[in-house]
N, C-alpha and C positions, 0 to 999 in steps of 0.2 A: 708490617706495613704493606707488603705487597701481598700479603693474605688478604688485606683487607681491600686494597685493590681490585683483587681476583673477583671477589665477593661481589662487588658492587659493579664491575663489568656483568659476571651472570646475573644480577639480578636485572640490571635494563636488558640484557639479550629476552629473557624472559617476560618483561612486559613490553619489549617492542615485539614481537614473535607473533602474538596471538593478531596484532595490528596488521601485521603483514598477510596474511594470511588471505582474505578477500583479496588484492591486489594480485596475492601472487595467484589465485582461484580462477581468477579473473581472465589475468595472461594465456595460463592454460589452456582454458574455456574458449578464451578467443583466436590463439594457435590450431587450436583442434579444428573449430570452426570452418577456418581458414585452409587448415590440410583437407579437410571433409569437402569443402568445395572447390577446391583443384582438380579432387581426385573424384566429385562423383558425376562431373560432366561426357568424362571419357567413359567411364561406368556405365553411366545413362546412357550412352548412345551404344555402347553393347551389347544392352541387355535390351533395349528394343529396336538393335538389329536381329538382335536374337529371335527374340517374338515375332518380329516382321517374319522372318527367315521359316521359324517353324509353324506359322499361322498359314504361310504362301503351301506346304512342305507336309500339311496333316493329312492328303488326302491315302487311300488305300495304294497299297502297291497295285501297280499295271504288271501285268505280264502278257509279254510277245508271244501271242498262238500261232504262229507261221508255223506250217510245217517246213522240213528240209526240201520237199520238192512240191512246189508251187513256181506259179509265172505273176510276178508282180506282187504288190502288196498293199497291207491295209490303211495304207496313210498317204495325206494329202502330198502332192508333189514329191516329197524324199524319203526315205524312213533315217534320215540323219538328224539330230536335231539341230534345230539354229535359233539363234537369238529372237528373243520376241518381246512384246509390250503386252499384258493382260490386265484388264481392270477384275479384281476378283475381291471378291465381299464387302465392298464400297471402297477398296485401295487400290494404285493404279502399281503394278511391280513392273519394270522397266530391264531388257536386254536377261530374261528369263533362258533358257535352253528348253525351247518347246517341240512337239509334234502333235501331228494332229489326226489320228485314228477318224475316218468317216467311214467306215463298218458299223463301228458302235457309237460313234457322235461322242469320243472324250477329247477333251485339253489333257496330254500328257507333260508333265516337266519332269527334267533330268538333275538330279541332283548327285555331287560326288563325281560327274562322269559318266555315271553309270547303272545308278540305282533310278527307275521310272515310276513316279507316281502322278495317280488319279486328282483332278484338280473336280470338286464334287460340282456337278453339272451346273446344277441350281444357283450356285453363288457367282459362277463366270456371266459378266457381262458383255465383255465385249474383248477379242483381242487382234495385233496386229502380226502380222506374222509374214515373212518372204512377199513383202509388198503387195500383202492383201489384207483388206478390215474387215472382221467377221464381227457380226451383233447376234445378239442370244435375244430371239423374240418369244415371248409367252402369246400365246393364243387368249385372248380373255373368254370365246366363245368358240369354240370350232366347228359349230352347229351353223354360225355367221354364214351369210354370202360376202363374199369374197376378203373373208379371214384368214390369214395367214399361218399355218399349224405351228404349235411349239419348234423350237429349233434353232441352229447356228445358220448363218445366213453371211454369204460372201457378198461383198457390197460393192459389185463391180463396177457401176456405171450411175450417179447419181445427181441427177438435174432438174428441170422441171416434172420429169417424170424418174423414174428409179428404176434399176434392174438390180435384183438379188438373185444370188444362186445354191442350193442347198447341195451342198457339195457331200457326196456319197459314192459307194464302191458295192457292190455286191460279189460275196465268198462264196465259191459255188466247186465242188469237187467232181473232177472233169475223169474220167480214163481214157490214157493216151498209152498206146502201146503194152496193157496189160497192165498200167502202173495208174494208180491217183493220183490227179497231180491236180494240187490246191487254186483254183484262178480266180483272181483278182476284176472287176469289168469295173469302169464309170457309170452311174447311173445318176446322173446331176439331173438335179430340177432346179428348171426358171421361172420367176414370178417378177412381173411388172405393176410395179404401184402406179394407180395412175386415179387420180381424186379419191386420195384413203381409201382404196378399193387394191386389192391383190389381184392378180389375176395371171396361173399356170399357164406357160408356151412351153411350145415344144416343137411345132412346125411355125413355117413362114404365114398359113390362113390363119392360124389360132393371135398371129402380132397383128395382120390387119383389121381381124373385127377387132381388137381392142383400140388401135388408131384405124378406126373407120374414120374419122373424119378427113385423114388424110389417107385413105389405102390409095387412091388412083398415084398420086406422086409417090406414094414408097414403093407399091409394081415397080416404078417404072424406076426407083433409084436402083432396086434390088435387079433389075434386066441388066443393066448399064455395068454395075459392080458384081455380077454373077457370081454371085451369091452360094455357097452351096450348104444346105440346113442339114444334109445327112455327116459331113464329113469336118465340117466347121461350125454348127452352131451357135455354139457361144458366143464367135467372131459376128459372124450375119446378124443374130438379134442386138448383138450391142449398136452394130452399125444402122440399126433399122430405131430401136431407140432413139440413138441420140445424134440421126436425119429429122425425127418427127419432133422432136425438141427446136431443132434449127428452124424446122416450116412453123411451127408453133409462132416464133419471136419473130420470125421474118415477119 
């Protein structure tokens, strides 16, 4: 009797079994599913951190040619790096560890601390960096009158009319006392946009014929505010700029 019991319990285990089977296929399926999209959001955002990271990170290593005795060096403002904003190969990377070489015109980033690579010139558009905005202009002609040459460009003062500055250093080895000693000098060039037109300063006559229309009133703002173009520059043309801006709207 209870053999026959036995019997007849394995036989329905056996034709319900093969029943259950999609159901239980199913659950699985749908478990899995469900762990696979838990887990592949954090995933996802690692692995195109990652990419971001090594896409920003593929350029050539830099290496620091200073000698040990030199006076100054080859980078814009510090040779420390600091936090920056770079739009580079149509993505904008944000609080980056940059410097900025104007010997040889590269975006340096620091990765690790330590380790300094080349950001490849061509892809940088624009970056921001110790509260300056630099733009990477192509020349479409440089053959043009009053074309702009290829290059990074400090966007110091921008209004109805514009001042850019190409920020540069020139390496020149000096002997001082029997010994070489590596020096460093500014050699910045100004250009003022003024009706899609460029146009190189460098003294205070080169700003007037470009605002001839007002040179009598900026003489006479530049007498007033004594001005000095060999020892302040930069300072004097922005202020001559952006007085001839003011007489413009006035």
């Amino acid at each position: 009797m209870l053999h026959q019991l036995e019997r007849k319990l394995l036989l329905l285990a056996a034709f319900l079994f093969p029943l259950s089977l999609p159901a239980l296929s199913q659950t699985v399926s749908t478990a899995a599913t469900s762990n696979q999209t838990t887990q592949s959001y954090p995933v996802r955002l690692y692995r195109e951190a990652t990419k971001t990271e090594s896409h920003l990170y593929n350029g050539p290593e830099y290496v620091d040619y200073r000698r040990a005795s030199r006076d100054g060096h080859q980078y814009f403002l510090q040779d420390k790096s600091a936090p920056g904003n770079v739009r580079y190969d149509g993505s904008l990377y944000e609080d980056v560890p940059l410097l900025y070489d104007i010997v040889t015109h590269e975006v340096i980033v620091v990765s690790n601390g330590y380790l300094l690579q080349k950001l490849i010139t061509e892809k940088v558009t624009a970056f921001e960096w110790q509260g300056h905005r630099f733009i990477r202009h192509v020349a479409p002609d440089s053959t043009v009158r009053g074309a702009l040459p290829t290059g990074f460009y400090d966007v110091v003062y921008e209004g109805g009319t514009q001042l850019l500055i190409n920020r540069s250093k020139l390496k020149e080895d000096k002997i001082t006392d029997q010994k070489v000693i590596e020096v460093y000098t500014s050699n910045d060039r100004f250009f003022i946009k003024k009706d899609s037109a460029y146009y190189p300063v460098q003294r205070a006559a080169s700003v007037y014929n470009i605002f001839s229309d007002k040179k009598k009133e900026l003489k006479k703002f530049a007498r007033t505010q004594k001005f000095s173009f060999k020892h302040r520059r930069e300072e004097a043309i922005m202020a001559l700029v952006r007085q001839y801006d003011l007489l413009k709207n006035s």
